[in-house]
C-alpha positions in Angstrom: 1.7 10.2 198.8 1.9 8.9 202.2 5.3 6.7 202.7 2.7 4.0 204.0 0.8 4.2 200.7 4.0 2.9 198.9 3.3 -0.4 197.9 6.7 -2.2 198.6 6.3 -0.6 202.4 2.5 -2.3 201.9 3.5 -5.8 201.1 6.6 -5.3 204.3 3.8 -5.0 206.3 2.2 -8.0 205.4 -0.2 -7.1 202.9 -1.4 -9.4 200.0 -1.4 -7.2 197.4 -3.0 -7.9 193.4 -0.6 -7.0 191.6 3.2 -7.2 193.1 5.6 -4.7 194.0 9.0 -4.9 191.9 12.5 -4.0 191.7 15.8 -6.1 191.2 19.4 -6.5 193.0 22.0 -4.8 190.9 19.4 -2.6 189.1 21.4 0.4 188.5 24.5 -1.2 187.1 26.7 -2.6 184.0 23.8 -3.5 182.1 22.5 0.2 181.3 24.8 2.2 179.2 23.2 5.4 180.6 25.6 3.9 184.0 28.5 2.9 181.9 28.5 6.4 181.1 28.0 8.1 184.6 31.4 5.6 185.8 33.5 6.5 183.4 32.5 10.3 184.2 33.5 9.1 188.2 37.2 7.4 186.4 36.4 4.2 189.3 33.9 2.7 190.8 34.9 3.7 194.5 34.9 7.1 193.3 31.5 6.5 191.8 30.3 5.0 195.2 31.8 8.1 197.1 30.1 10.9 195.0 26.8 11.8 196.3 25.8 13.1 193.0 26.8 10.8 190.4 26.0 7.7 193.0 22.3 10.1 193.2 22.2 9.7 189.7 22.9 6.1 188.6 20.5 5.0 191.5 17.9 7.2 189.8 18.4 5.8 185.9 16.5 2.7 186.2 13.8 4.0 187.7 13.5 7.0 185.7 13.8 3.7 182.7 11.5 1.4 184.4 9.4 2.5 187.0 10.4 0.0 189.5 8.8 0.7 192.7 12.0 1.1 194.8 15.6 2.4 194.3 18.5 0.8 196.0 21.0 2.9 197.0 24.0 2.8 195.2 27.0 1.8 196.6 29.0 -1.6 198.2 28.9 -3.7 200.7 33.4 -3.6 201.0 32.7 0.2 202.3 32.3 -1.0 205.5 35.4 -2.5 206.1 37.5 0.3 204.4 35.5 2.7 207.2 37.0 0.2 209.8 40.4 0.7 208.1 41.2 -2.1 205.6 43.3 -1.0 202.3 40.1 -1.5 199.1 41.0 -1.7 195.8 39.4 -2.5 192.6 40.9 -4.9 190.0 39.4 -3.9 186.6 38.1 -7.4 185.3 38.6 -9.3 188.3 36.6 -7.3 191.2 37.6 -6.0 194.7 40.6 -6.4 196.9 41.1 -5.9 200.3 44.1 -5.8 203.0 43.8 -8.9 204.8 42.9 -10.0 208.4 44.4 -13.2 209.1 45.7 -12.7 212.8 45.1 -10.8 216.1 47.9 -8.1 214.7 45.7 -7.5 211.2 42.6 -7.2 213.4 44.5 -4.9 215.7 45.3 -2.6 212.9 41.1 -1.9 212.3 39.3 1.0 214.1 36.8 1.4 216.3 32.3 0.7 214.9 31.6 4.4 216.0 34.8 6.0 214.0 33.1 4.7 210.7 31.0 7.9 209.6 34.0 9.5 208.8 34.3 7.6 205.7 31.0 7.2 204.8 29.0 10.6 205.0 28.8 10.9 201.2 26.5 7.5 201.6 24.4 9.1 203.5 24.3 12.6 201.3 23.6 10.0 198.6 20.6 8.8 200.6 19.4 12.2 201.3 19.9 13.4 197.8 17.6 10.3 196.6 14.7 11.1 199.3 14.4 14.6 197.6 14.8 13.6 194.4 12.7 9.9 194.2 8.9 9.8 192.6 7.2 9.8 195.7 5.8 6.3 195.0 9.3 4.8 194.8 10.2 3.5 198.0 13.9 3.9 199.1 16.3 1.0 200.3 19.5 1.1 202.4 21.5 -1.7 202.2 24.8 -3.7 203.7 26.7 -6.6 203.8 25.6 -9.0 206.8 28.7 -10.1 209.1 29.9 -13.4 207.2 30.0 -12.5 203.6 31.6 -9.1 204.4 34.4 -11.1 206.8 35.1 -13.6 204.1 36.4 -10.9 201.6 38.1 -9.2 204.7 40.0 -12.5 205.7 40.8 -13.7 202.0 41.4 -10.2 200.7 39.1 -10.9 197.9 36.0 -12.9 196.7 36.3 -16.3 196.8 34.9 -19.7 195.6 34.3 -21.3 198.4 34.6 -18.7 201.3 37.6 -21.6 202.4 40.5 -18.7 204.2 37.0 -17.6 206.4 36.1 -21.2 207.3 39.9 -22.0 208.2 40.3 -19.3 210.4 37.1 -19.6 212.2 38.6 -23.4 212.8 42.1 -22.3 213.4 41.7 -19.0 215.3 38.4 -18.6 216.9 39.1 -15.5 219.3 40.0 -13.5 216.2 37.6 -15.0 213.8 34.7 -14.1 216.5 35.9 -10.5 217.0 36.1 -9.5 213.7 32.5 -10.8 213.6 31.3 -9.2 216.2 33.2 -5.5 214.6 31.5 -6.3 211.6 28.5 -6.4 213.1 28.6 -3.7 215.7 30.0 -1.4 212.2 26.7 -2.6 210.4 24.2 -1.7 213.2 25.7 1.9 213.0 26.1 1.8 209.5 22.2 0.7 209.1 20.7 3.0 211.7 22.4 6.2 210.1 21.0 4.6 206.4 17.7 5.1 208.1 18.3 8.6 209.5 19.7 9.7 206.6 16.4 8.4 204.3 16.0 5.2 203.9 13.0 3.7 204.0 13.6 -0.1 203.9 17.3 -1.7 204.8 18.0 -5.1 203.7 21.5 -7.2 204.7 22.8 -9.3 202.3 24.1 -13.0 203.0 26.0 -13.8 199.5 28.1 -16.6 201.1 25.5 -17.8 203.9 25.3 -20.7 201.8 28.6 -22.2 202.8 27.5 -22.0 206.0 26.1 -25.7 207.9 24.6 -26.6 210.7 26.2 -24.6 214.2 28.0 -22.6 212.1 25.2 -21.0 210.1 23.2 -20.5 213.2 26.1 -18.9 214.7 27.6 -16.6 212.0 24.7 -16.0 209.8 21.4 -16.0 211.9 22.4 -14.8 215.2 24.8 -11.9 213.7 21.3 -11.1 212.0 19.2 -11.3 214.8 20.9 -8.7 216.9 21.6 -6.2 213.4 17.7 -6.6 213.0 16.8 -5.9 217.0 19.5 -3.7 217.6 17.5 -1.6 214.9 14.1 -2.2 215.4 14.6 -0.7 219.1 15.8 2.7 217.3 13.5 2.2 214.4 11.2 0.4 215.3 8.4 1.1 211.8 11.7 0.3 209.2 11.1 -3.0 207.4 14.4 -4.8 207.0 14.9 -7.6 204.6 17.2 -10.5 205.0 18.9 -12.6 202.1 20.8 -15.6 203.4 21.4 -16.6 199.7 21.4 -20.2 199.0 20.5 -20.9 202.9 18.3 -24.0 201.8 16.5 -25.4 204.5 17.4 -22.7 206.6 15.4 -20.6 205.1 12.6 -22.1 206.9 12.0 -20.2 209.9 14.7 -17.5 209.5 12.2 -14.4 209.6 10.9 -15.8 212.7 14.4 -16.5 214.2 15.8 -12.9 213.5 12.7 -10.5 213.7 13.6 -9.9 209.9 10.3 -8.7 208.1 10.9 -10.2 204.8 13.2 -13.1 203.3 14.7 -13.1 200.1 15.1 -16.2 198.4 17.7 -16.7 196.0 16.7 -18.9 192.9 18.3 -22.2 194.1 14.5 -22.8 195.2 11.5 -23.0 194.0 9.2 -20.3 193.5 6.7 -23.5 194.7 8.9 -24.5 197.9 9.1 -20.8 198.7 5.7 -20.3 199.0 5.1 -23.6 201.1 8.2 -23.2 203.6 8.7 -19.8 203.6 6.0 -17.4 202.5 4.0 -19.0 205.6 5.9 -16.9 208.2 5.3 -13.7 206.0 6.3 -11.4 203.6 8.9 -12.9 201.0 11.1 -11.8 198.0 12.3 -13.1 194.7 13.3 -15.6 192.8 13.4 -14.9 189.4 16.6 -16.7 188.0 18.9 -13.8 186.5 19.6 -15.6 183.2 16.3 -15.2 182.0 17.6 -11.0 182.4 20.0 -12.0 179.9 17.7 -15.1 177.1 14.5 -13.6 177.4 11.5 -14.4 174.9 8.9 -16.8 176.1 10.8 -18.6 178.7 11.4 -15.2 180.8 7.8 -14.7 180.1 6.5 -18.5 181.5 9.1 -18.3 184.2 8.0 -15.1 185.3 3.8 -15.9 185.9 4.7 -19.2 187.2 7.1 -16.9 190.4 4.1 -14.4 190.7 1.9 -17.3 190.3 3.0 -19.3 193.1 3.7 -16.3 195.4 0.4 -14.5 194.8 -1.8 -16.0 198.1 0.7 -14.4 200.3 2.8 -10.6 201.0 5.3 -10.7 198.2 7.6 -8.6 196.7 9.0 -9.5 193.0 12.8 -9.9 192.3 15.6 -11.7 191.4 17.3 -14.3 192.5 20.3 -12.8 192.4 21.8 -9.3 191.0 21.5 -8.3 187.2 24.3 -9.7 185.3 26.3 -7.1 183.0 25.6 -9.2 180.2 21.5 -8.7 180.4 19.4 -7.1 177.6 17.3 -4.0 179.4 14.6 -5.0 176.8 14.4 -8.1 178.8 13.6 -6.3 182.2 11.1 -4.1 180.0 9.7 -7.3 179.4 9.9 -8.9 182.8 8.0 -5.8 184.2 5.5 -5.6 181.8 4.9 -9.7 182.6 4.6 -8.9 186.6 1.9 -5.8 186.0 -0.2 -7.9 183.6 
């Protein structure tokens, strides 16, 4: 199969296709005991993230189980800041921790953007391991963390509510704040472009926090930091689709493919699959917004809630997904279901 026959690559390039292309955030993950398995074979999940084999392997599991029609790589969006040099632990129960960068002496104390591949050349084994081993109708998708979200766990040390140790230091220390941006940034240009080299077909930068962004501040820190990740690799590759997820970005939403060059938008599901269509799919290609409870209830309402996203999304390029990643707690009878919903 010709990668451009892929149908996720299809609807990228703004194709209107009949039935969907569909895969979810989070897909290989806690919900599938086959992964709960391969972890505990890793002992952590940086460990699992760091070998090329077993990360190979869980990324493979749901689609060997499903049949979606791409694979996201496995791994995290806090790798980047431990290749800049920042201490990454995991919590069991309570999630990632990170040394924290509150001053110009913590920023001092991170590497160089180019120094990064040193840490992460099993990602990219990872990738190359899945282009060998993929269905060749499955398309394969790079990933990282855009600039804000991965700076708000880098300046709090951890995830947080209201992304409120980020927004006080880009008010009480601007000089800092912006050149940790601008590292995270310049890391995630690098990291992305060797994603590509190394396999994958499609990279898309996630925005978790952009949401807590208004106004100046979300032009500033969540669409221009995308704009320049998105040109800076369209100029070295220029036929790789990237899609962009400013989650809960509202009304900016609106105009944000045009404003970064990004070739699809996912919507998170604090939309409507309606409003989407109307504001967003306009400007092309769009992804989503399936709310990830129905993952976890299922029955009738996952199956109503389901046609009405195609439904509303179907005059346009569209790719099907979440709103938001699997949660641990969902029933993989339900995604069976979901699937079988989208294909008819």
């Amino acid at each position: 199969m010709k990668t451009q026959d892929k149908l996720i690559l299809r609807a990228l390039a703004g194709e209107t296709l009949p039935v969907p292309p569909a895969w979810m955030m989070r897909q290989a993950g806690r919900y599938l005991p086959e992964y709960m398995a391969t972890r505990a074979q890793a002992g952590d999940f940086l460990s699992l993230c760091y070998n090329p084999d077993l990360a190979t392997e869980v990324t493979l599991q749901p689609i060997r189980r499903f049949g979606f029609d791409a694979a996201i790589l496995f791994a995290d969006i806090l790798l980047v800041p431990q290749a800049l040099g920042a201490d990454l632990w995991f919590v069991t129960g309570e999630g990632p921790r990170l040394s924290t960068i509150q001053n110009l002496d913590d920023f001092g104390k991170l590497g160089p953007a180019a120094d990064i591949h040193e840490t992460l050349n099993p990602i990219y084994q990872t990738l190359r391991n899945l282009r060998e081993s993929l269905p060749p109708e499955t398309a394969l998708i790079g990933f990282a963390g855009a600039p804000w979200t991965v700076a708000t766990y880098m300046i709090a040390g951890r995830g947080t509510p209201d992304q409120a140790p980020a927004h006080a230091l880009m008010q009480n220390d601007v000089a800092v704040f912006d050149a940790l941006m601008d590292r995270i940034t310049e890391a995630t240009i690098i990291y992305l472009s060797a994603q590509i080299d190394a396999g994958a077909e499609v990279v898309k930068l996630f925005d978790s926090w952009a949401g807590s962004l208004k106004g100046e501040a979300f032009a500033k820190y969540a669409l221009a930091p995308a704009k320049r990740i998105i040109k800076a690799l369209k100029e070295k590759h220029p036929d790789t689709p990237v899609i962009a997820f400013p989650r809960e970005a509202g009304d900016n939403y609106i105009g944000f493919a045009k404003a970064t060059g990004a070739d699809c938008v996912a919507l998170d599901n604090s939309v409507t699959p309606e409003w989407g269509a109307a504001n967003v799919q306009v400007d092309g290609c769009v992804q989503g917004n399936l709310a990830s409870r129905h993952m976890v209830t299922g029955g009738q309402e996952l199956v109503d809630a389901t046609k009405r996203t195609v439904d509303a999304f179907r005059e346009g390029p569209y790719i099907f997904n979440l709103g938001h990643g699997i949660t641990p707690d969902a029933d993989p009878a339900n995604v069976e279901l979901m699937l079988k919903t989208v294909r008819g």
